[in-house]
N, CA, C and O atoms as a MOPAC input file, in Angstrom:
PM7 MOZYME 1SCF
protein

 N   -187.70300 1   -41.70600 1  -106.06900 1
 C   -186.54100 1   -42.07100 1  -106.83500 1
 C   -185.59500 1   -40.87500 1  -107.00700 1
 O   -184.38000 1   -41.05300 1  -107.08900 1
 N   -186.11800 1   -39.73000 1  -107.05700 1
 C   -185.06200 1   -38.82400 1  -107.72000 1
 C   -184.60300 1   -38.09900 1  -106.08000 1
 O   -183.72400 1   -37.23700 1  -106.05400 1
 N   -185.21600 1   -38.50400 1  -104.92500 1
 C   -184.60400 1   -38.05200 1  -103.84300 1
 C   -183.42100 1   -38.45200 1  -103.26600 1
 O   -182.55900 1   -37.81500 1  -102.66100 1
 N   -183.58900 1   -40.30000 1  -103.72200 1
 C   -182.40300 1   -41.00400 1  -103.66200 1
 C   -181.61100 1   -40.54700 1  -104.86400 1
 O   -180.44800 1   -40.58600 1  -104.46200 1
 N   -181.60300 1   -40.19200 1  -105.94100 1
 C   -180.32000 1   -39.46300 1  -106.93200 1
 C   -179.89700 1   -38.12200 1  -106.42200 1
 O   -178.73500 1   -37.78000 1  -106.64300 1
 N   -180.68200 1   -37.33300 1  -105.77800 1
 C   -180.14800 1   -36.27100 1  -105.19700 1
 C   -179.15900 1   -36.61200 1  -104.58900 1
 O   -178.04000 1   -36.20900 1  -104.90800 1
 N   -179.44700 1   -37.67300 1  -103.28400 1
 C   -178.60500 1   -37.56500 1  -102.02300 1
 C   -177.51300 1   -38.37300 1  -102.94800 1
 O   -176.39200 1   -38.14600 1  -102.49300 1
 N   -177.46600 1   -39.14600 1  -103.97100 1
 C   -176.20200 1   -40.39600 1  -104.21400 1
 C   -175.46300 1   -39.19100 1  -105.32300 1
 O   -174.35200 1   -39.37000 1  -105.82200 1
 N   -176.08900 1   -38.28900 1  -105.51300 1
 C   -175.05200 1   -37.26000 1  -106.29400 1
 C   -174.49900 1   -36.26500 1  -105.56300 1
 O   -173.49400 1   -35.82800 1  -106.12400 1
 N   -174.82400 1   -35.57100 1  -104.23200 1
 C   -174.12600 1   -35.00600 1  -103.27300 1
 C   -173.06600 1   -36.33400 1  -102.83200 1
 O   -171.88400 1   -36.03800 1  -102.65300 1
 N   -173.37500 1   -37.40100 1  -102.70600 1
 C   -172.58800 1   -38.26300 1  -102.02300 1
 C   -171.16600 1   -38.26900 1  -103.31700 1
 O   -169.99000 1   -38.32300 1  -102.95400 1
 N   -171.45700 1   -38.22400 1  -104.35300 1
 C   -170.23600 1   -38.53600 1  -104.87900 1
 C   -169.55300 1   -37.19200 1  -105.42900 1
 O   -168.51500 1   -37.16900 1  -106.09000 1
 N   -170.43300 1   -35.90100 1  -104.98200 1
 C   -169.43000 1   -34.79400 1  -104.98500 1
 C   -168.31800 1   -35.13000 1  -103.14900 1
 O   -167.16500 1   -35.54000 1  -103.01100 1
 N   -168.77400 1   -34.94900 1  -102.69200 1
 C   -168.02000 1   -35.66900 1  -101.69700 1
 C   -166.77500 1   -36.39900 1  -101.43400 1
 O   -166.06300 1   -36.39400 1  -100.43000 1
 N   -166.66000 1   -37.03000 1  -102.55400 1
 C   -165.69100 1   -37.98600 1  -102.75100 1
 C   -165.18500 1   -38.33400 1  -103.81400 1
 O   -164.39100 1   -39.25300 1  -104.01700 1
 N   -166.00800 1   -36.99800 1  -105.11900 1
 C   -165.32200 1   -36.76100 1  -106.11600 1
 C   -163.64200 1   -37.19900 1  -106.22100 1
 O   -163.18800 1   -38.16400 1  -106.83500 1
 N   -162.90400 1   -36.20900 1  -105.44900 1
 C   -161.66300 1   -36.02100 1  -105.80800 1
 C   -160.77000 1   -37.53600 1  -105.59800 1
 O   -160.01600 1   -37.98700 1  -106.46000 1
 N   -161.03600 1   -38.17500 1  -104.29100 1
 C   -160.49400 1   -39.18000 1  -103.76400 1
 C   -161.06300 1   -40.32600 1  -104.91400 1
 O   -160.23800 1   -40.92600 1  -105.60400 1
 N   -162.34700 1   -40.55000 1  -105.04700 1
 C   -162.47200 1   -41.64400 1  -105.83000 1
 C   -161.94300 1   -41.58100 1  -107.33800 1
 O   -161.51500 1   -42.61000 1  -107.86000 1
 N   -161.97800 1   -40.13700 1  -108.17000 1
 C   -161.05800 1   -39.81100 1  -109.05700 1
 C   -159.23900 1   -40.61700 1  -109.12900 1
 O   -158.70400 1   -41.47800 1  -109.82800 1
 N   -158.87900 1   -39.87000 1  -108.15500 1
 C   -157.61000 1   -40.24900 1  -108.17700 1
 C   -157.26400 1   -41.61300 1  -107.58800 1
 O   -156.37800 1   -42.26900 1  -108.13500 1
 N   -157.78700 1   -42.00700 1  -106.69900 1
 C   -157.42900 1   -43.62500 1  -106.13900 1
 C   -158.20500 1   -44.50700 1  -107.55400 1
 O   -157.64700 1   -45.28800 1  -108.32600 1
 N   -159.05600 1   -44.24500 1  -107.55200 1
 C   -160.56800 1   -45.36200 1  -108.29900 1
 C   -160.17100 1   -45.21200 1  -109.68500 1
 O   -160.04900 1   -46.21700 1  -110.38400 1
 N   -159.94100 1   -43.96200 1  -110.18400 1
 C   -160.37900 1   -43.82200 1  -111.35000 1
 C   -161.73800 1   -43.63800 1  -112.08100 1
 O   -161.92100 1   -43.73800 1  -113.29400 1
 N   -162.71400 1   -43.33300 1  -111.06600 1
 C   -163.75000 1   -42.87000 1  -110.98500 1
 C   -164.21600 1   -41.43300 1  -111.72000 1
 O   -163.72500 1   -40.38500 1  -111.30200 1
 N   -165.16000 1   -41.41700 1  -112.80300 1
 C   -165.87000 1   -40.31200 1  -112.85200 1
 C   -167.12500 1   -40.46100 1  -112.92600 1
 O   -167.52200 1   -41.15500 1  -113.86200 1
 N   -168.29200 1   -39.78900 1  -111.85100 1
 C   -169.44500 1   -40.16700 1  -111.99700 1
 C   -170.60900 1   -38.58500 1  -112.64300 1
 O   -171.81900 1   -38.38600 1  -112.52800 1
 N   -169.68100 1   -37.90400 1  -113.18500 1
 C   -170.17500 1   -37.06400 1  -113.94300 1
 C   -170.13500 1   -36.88100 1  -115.46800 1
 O   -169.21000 1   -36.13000 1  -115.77800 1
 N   -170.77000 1   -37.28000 1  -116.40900 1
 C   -169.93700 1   -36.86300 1  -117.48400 1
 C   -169.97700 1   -35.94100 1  -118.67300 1
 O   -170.78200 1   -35.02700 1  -118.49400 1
 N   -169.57400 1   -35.91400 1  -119.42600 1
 C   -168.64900 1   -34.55100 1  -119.63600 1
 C   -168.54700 1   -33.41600 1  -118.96800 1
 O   -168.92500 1   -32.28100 1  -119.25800 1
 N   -167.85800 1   -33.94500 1  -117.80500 1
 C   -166.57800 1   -33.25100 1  -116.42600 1
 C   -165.59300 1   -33.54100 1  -116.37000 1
 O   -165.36800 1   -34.66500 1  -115.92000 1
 N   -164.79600 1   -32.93500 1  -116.67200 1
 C   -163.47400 1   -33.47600 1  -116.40900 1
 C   -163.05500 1   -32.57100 1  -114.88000 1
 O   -163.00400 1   -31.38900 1  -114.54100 1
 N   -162.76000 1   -34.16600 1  -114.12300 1
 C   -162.18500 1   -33.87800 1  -112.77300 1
 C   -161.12400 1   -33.18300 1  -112.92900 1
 O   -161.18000 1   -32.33700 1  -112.03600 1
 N   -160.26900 1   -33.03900 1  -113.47500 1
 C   -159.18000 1   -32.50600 1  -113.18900 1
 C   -158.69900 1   -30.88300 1  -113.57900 1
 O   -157.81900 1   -30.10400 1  -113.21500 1
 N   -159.72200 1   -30.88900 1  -114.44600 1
 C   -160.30800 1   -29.29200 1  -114.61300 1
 C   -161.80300 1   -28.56200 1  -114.35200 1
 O   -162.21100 1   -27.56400 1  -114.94600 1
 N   -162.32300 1   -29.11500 1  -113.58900 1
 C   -163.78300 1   -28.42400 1  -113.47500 1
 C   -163.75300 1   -27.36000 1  -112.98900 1
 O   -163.20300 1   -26.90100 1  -111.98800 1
 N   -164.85500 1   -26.66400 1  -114.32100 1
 C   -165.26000 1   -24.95400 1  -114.35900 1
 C   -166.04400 1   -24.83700 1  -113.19800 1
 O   -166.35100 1   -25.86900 1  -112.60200 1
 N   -166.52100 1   -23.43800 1  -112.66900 1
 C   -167.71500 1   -22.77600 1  -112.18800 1
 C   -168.82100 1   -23.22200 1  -112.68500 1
 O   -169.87000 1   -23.40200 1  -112.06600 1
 N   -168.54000 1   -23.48300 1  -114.24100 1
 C   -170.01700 1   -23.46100 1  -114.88700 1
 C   -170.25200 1   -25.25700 1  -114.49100 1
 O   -171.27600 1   -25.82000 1  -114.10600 1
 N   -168.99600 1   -25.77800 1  -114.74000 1
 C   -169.63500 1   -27.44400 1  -114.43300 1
 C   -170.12500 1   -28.02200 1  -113.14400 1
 O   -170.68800 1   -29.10600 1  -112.99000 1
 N   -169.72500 1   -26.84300 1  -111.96000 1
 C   -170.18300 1   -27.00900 1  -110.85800 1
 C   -171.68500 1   -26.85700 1  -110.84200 1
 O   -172.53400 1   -27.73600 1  -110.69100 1
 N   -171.86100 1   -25.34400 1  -111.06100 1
 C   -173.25600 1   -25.08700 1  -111.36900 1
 C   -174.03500 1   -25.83700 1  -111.57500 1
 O   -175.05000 1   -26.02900 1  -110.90500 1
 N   -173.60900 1   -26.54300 1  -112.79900 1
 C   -174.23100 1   -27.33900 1  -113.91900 1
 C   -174.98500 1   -28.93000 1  -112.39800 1
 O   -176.04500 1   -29.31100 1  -111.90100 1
 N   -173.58800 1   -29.21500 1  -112.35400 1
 C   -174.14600 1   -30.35900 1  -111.18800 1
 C   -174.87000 1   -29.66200 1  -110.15300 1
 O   -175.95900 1   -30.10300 1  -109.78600 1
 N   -174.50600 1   -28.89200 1  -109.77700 1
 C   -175.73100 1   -28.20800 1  -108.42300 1
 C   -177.09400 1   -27.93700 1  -108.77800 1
 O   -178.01700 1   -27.87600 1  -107.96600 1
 N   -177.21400 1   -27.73600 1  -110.31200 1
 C   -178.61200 1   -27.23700 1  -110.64800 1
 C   -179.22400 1   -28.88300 1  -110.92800 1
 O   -180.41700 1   -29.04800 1  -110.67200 1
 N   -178.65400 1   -29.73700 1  -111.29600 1
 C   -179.37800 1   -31.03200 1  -111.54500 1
 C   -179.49800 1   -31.49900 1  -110.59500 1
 O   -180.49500 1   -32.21800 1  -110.67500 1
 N   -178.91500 1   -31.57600 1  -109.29600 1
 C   -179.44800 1   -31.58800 1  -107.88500 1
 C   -180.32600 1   -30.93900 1  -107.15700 1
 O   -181.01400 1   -31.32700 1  -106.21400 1
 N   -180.24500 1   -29.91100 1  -107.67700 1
 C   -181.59100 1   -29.18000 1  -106.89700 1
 C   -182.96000 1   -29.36900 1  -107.85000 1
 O   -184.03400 1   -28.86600 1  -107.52300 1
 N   -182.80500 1   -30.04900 1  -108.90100 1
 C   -184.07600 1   -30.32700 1  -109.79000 1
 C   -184.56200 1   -31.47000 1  -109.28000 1
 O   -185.77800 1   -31.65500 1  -109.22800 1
 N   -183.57600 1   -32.47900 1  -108.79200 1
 C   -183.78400 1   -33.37600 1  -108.37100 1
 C   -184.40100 1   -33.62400 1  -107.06600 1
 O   -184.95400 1   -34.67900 1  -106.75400 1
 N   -184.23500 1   -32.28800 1  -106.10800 1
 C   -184.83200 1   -32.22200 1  -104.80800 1
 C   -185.67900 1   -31.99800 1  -105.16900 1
 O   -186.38600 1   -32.99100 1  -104.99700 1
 N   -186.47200 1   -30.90600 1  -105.86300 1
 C   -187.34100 1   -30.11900 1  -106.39900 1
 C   -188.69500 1   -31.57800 1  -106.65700 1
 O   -189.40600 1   -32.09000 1  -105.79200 1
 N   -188.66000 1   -31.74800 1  -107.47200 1
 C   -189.00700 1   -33.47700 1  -108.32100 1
 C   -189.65000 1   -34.38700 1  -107.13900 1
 O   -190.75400 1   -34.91700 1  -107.01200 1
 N   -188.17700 1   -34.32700 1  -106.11200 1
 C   -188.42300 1   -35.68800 1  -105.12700 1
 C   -189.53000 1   -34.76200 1  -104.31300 1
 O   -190.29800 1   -35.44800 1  -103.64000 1
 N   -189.76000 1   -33.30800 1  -104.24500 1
 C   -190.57800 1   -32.62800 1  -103.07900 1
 C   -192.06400 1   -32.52400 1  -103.68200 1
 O   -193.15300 1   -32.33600 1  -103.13900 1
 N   -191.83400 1   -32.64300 1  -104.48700 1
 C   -193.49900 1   -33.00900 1  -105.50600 1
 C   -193.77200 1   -34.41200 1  -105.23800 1
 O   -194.65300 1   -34.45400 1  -104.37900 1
 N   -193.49400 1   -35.31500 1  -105.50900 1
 C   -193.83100 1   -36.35500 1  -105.52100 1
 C   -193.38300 1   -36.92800 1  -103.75100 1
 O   -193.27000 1   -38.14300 1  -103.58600 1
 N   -193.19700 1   -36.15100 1  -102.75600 1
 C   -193.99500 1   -36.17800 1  -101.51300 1
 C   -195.15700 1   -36.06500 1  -101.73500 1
 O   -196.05100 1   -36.91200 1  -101.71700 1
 N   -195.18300 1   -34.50700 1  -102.05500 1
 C   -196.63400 1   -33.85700 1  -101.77100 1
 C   -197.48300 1   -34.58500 1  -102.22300 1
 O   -198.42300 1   -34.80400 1  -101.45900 1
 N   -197.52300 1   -35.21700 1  -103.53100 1
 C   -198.13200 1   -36.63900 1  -104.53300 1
 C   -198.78400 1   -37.24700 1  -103.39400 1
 O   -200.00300 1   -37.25500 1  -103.22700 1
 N   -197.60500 1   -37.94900 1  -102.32500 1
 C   -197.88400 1   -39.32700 1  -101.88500 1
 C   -198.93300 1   -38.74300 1  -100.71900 1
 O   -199.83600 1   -39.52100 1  -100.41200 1
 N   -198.89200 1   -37.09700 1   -99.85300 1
 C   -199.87100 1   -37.08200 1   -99.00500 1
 C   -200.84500 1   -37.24500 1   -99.59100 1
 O   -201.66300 1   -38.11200 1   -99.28300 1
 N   -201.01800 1   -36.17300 1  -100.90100 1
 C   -202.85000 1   -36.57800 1  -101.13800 1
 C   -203.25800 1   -37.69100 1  -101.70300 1
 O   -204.47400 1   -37.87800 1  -101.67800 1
 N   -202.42900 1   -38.68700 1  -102.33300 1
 C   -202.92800 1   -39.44600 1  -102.55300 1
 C   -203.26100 1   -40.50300 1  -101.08300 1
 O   -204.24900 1   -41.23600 1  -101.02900 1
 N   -202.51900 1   -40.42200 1  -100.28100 1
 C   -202.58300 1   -41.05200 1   -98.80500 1
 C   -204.17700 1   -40.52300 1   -98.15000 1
 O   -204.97700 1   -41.18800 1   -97.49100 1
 N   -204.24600 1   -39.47600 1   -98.48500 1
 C   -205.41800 1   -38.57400 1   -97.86400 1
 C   -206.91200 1   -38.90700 1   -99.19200 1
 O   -208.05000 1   -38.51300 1   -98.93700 1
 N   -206.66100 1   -39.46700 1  -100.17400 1
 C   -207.71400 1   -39.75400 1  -100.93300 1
 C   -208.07800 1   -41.50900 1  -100.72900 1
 O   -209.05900 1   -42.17700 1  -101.05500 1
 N   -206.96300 1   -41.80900 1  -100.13100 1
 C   -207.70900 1   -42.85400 1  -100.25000 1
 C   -208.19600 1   -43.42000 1   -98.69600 1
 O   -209.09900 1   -44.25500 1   -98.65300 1
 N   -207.58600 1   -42.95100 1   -97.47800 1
 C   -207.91200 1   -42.72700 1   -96.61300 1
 C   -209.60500 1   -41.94900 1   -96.50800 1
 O   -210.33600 1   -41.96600 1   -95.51700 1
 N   -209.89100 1   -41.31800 1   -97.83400 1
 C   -211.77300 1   -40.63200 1   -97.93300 1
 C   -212.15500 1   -41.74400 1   -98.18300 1
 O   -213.07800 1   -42.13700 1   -97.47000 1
 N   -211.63600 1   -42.70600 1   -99.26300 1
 C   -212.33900 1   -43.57700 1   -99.70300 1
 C   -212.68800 1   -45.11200 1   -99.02200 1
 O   -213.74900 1   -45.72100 1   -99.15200 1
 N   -211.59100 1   -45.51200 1   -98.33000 1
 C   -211.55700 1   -46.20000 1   -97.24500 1
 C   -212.57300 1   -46.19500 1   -96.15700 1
 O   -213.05500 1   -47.13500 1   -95.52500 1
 N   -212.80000 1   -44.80900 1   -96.08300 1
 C   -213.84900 1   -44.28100 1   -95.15800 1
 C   -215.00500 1   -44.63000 1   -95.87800 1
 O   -215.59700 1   -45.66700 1   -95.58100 1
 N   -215.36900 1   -43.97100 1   -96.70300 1
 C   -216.64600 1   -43.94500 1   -97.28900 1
 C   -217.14600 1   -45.55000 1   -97.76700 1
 O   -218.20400 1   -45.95500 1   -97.28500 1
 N   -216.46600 1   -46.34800 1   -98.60800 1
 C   -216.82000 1   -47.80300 1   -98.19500 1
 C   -216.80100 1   -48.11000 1   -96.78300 1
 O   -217.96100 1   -47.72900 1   -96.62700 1
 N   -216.48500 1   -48.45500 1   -95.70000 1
 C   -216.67000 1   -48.78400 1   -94.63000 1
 C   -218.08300 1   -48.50600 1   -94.02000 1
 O   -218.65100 1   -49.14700 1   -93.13600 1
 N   -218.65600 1   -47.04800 1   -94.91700 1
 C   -219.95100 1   -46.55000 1   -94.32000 1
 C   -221.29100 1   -47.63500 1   -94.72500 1
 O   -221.47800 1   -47.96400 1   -95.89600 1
 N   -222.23000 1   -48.16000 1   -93.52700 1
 C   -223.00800 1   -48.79700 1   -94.16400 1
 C   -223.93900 1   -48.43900 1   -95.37800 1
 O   -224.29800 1   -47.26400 1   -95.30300 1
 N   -224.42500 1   -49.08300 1   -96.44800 1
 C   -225.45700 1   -48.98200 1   -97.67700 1
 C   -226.46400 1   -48.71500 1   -96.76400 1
 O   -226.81200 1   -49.35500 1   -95.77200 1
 N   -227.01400 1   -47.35500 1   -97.38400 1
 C   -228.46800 1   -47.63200 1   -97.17100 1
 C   -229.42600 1   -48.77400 1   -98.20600 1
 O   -229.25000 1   -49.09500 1   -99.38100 1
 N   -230.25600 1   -49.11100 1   -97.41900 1
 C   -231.23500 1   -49.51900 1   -98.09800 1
 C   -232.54200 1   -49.38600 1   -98.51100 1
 O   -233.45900 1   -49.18500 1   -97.71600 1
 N   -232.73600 1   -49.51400 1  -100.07100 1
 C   -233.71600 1   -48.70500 1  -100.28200 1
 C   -235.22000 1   -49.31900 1  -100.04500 1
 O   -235.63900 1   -50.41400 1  -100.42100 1
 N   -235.92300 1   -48.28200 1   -99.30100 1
 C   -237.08800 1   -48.46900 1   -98.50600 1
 C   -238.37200 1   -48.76500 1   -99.35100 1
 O   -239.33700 1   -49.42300 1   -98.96100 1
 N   -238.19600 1   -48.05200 1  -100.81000 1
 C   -239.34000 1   -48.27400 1  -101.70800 1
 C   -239.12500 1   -49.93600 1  -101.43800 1
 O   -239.80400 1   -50.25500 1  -100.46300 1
 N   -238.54900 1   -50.83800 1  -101.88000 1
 C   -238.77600 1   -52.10200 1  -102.26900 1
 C   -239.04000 1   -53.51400 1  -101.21500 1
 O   -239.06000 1   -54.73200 1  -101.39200 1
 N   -239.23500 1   -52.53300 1   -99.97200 1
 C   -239.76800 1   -53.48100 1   -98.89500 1
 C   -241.22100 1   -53.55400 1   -98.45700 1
 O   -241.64300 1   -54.31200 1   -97.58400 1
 N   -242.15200 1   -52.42700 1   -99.36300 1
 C   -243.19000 1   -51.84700 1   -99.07100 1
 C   -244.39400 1   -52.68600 1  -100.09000 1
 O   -245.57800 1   -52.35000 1  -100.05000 1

């Protein structure tokens, strides 16, 4: 989820200015398009890169969990032994 907010918040720096002025669009807020600081840039670049950050964990999440259950998958599939005391 937050990989797709990364990329849809680069997407609307992108097109900030145009959708501002045609649209009437602001998809930041408290930014004002028509004066944005250094610091409000920042500000959006650092919540994007938290957001990559976030989405790159919860990869890593999905291998091991892919890789745990892929053990476990395995390990049921393995036949039961059966126990030998109770045939005797």
């Amino acid at each position: 989820m937050r990989l797709g907010a990364a990329f849809q918040k680069v997407n609307f720096l992108r097109d900030l200015k145009d959708d501002h002025h045609n649209l009437g669009r602001t998809y930041f807020p408290g930014v004002d398009v028509k004066c944005m600081t250094a610091t409000d840039k920042r500000s959006i670049e650092s919540d994007i890169q938290a957001d990559f950050d976030a989405a790159l964990l919860g990869i890593a999440n999905c291998r091991k969990e892919r890789d745990l259950g892929s053990t476990g998958l395995r390990v049921l599939s393995e036949p039961v032994p059966q126990d030998q005391s109770s045939t005797h």
